[in-house]
C-alpha positions in Angstrom: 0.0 0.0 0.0 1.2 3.3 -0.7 2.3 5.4 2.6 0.5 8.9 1.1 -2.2 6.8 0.7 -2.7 5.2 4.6 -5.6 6.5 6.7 -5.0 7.9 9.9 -4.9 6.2 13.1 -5.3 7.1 16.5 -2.5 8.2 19.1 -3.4 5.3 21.1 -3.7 3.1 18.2 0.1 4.1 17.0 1.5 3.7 20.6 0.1 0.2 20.8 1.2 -0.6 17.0 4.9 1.0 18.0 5.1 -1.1 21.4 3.9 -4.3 20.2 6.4 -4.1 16.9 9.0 -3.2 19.9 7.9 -6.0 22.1 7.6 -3.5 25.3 3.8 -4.3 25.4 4.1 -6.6 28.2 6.5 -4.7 30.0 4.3 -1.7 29.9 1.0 -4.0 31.0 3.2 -5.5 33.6 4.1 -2.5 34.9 0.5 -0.7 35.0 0.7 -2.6 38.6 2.7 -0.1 40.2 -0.2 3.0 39.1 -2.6 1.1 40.5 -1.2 -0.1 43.6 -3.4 2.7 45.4 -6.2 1.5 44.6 -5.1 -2.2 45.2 -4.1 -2.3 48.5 -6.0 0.3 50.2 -5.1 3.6 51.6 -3.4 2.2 55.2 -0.8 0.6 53.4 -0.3 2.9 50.5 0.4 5.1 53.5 3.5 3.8 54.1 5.1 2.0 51.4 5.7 3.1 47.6 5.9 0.4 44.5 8.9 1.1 42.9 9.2 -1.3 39.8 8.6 -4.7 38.8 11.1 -7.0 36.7 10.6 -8.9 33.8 10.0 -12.1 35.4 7.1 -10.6 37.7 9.2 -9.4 41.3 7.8 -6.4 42.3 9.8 -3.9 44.8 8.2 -2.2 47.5 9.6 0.4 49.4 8.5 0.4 53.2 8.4 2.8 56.1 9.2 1.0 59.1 10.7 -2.3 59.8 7.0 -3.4 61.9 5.6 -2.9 58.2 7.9 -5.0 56.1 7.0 -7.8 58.8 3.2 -7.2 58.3 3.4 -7.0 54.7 5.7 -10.0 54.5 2.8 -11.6 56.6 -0.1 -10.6 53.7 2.0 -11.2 50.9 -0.6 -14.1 49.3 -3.5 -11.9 49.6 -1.7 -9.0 48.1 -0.6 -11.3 45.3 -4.2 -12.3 45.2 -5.5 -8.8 44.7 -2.6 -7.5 42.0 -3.2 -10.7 40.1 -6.9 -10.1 40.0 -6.6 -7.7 37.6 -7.4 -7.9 34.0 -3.4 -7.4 33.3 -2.3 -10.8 31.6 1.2 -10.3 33.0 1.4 -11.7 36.9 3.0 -10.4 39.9 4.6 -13.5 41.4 6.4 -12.4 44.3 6.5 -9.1 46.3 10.2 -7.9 47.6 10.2 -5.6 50.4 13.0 -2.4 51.5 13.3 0.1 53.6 12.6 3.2 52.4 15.2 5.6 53.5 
């Protein structure tokens, strides 16, 4: 087909398009997690922690306030895996690593 010739396409249609052909689409699903951590795991601990990213292989790394929260959260860890992998996003979380935010 001839390029003068192509019809428009959306902005959101060309960013899919350009990170599919890239293969970052599953690293940009995977790492929709950390926006909507919020909303995931309640306002009392998104208080005092802070996702900070999430590797390839599904670790996601969560900064921490205190050391008594690290233990708590080490405690919940399968029902916050629960929760993140509830999500429509095809790309799992499968473990949660914890620091201490400085």
């Amino acid at each position: 087909m001839n390029d003068k010739k192509r019809r428009p396409v959306s902005i959101a249609d060309a960013l899919t398009g350009f990170l599919a052909e890239r293969g970052l689409a599953k690293r940009v699903e995977q790492a929709t997690v950390i926006e909507a951590w919020p909303e995931i795991v309640g306002d009392r601990i998104s208080a005092v922690t802070k996702p900070l990213s999430i590797t390839p292989d599904g670790i996601l790394f969560v900064a921490v306030k205190t050391n008594a929260w690290m233990t708590e959260l080490g405690l919940m860890e399968p029902e916050l895996l629960k929760a993140l992998n509830a999500r429509k996003a095809s790309e799992k979380v499968r473990k949660i690593r914890y620091r201490l935010d400085r």
